[in-house]
C-alpha positions in Angstrom: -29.6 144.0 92.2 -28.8 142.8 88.5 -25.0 143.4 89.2 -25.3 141.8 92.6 -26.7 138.5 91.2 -23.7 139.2 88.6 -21.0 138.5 91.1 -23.2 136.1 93.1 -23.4 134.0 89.7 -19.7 133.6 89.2 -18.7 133.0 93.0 -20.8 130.7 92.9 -19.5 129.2 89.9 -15.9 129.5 90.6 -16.9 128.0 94.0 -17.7 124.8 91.9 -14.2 125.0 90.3 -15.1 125.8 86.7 -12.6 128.4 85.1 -14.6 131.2 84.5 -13.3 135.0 84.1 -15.7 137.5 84.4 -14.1 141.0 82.7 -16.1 144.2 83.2 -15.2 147.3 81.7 -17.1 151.2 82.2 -17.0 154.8 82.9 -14.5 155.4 86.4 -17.9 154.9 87.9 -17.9 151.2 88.1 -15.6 150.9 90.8 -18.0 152.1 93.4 -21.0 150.2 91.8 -19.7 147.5 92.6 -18.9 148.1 95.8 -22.5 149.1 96.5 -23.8 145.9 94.9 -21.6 143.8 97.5 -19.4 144.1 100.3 -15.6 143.7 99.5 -16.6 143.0 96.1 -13.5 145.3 94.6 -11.3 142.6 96.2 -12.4 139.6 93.5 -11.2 141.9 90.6 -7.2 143.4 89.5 -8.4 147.0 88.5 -7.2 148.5 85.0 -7.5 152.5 84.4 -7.7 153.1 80.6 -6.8 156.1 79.2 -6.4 158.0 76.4 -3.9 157.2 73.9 -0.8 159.1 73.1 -0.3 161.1 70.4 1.5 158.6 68.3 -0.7 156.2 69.6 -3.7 158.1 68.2 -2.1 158.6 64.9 -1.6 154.6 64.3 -5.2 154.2 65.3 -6.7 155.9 62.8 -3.5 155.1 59.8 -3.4 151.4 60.5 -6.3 150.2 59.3 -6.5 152.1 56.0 -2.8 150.9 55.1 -4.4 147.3 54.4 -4.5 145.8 51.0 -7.3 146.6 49.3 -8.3 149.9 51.0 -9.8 152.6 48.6 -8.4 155.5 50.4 -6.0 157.1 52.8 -5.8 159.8 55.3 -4.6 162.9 54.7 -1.8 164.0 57.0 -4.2 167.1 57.8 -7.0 165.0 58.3 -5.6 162.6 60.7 -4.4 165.7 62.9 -7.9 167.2 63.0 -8.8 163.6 64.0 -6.5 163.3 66.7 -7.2 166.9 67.9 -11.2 165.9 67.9 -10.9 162.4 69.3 -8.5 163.7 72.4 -7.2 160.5 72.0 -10.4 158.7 73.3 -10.5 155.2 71.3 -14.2 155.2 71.3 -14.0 158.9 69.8 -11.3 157.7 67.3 -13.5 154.9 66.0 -16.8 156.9 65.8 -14.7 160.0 64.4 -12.9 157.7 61.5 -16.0 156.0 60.5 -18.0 159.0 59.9 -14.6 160.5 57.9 -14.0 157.6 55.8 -17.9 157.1 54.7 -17.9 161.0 53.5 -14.5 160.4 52.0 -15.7 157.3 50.3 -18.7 158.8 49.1 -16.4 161.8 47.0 -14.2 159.0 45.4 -14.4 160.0 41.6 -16.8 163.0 41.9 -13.7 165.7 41.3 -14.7 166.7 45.5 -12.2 167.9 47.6 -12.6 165.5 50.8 -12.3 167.4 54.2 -14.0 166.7 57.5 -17.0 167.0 58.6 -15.7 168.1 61.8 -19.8 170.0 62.6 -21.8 167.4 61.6 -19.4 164.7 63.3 -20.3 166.9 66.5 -23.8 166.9 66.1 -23.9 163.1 65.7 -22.0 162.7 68.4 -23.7 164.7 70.6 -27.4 163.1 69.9 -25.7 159.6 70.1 -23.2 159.9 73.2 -24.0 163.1 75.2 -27.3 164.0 74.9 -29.3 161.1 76.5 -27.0 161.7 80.3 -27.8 165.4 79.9 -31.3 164.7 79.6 -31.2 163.1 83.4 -30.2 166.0 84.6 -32.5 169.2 86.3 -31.8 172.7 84.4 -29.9 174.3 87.7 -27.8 171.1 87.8 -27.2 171.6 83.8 -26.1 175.3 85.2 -23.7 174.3 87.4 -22.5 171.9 84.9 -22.1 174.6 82.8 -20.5 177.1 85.1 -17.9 173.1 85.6 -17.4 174.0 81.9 -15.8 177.2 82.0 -13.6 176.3 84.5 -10.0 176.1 83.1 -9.2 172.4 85.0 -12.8 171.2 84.1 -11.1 168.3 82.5 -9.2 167.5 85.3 -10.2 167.6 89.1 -12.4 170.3 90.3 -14.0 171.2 94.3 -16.8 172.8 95.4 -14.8 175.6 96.0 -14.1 176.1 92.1 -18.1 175.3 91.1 -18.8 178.3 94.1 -16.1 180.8 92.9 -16.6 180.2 88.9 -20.6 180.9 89.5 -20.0 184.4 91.1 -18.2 185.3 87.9 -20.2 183.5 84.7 -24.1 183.6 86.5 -26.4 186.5 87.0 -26.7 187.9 90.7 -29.2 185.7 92.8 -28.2 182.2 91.4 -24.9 182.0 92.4 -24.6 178.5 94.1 -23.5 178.4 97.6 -21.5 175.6 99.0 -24.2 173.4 100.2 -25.9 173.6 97.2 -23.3 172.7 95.1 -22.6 169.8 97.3 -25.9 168.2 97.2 -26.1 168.8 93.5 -22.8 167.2 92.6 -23.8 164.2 94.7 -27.5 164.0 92.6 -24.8 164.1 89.4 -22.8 161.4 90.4 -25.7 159.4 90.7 -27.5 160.3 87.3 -23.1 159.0 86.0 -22.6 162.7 84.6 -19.5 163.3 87.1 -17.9 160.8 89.7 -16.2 162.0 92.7 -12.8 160.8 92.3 -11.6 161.3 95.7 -12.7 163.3 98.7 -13.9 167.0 98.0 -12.4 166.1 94.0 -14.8 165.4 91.6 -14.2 164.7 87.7 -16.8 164.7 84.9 -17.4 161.2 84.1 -17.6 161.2 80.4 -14.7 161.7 78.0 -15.0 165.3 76.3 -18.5 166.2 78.1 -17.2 169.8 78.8 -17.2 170.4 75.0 -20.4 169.1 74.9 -21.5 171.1 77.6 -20.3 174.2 75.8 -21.8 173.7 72.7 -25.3 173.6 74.3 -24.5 176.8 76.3 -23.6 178.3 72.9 -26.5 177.2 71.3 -29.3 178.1 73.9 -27.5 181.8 74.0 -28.4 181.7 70.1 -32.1 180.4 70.9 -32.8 183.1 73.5 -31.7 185.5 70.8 
């Protein structure tokens, strides 16, 4: 309802002739939430797919904004690849990632410290302040078959039932192997909690930048608890 008297606002608005622009921006999921909030509504908007930046791309990212006048410190060539190699290219991970480097950095100015990265505890911050609250919303089998989505070697990419089905035979224990119809009706409860979005028919995608490394860090880590 709240995104339906959105677009109702600014019809009507634009119906009265007042230039008005209304620019929304979101995980791939957007698209079909608005089309759920009002018939036909994809039509009012021009549709923009953001992705991640190229390498070079990256690279100015995270240089450009240390090279102004007055900045304390630089980048090391080694610590904007492991930057670059961490963010994936994601703005949002480049900013978050560059933050945390350049307030450890700053903090070693003058102490005789070798400044590296804290490429672990950059993880963990990440994952308590991006991940974890989606993987919360989900059920522990549907965090299994997100973690048997994990292993799979397109898992970034596109992915079918048909991968989720054969990839469980191989990294579950006999008896909860998921079965077509199962896997169906749990990707569909996924795509509603915004954890994958199907991004054509029988393809699915996850819907959040880097969530299989995520996911794999919490399958390494409750392997260690159960130990």
């Amino acid at each position: 309802f709240p995104m339906s008297v959105l677009i109702e606002t600014f019809q009507s608005l634009q119906r009265k002739g007042l230039p008005v622009l209304l620019v929304l921006t979101g995980l791939p999921t957007l698209l079909s939430k608005l089309s759920e909030a009002r018939t036909y509504t994809e039509r009012m908007f021009e549709v923009m797919t953001l992705k991640s930046l190229s390498e070079p791309e990256s690279i100015d990212a995270i240089t450009k904004p240390t090279m102004r006048e007055g900045c304390p410190l630089q980048f090391s060539p080694e610590t904007v690849n492991t930057i670059v190699q961490m963010s994936a290219g994601y703005p949002y991970f480049i900013q978050f990632i560059c933050r945390e480097v350049y307030d450890a950095w700053l903090a070693k100015l003058g102490t005789g410290q070798v400044p590296s990265v804290p490429t672990t505890e950059i993880a963990r911050k990440l994952d308590h302040n991006f991940f974890q609250s989606r993987w919360n919303r989900a059920t522990d089998r549907q965090k299994e078959l997100l973690m048997v989505v994990a292993t799979l070697p397109n898992c970034d990419a596109e992915f079918s039932v048909a991968d989720v089905v054969s990839a469980s035979k191989t990294t579950l224990a006999m008896g909860k192997h998921f079965k077509p119809s199962n896997a169906n009706l749990m990707l569909a409860a996924l795509v509603e909690h915004e954890l994958v979005y199907k991004n054509r028919y029988g393809r699915y995608m996850l819907a959040v930048p880097l969530l299989s490394q995520f996911i794999l860090r919490q399958a390494t880590e409750s392997v260690i608890r159960s130990q």
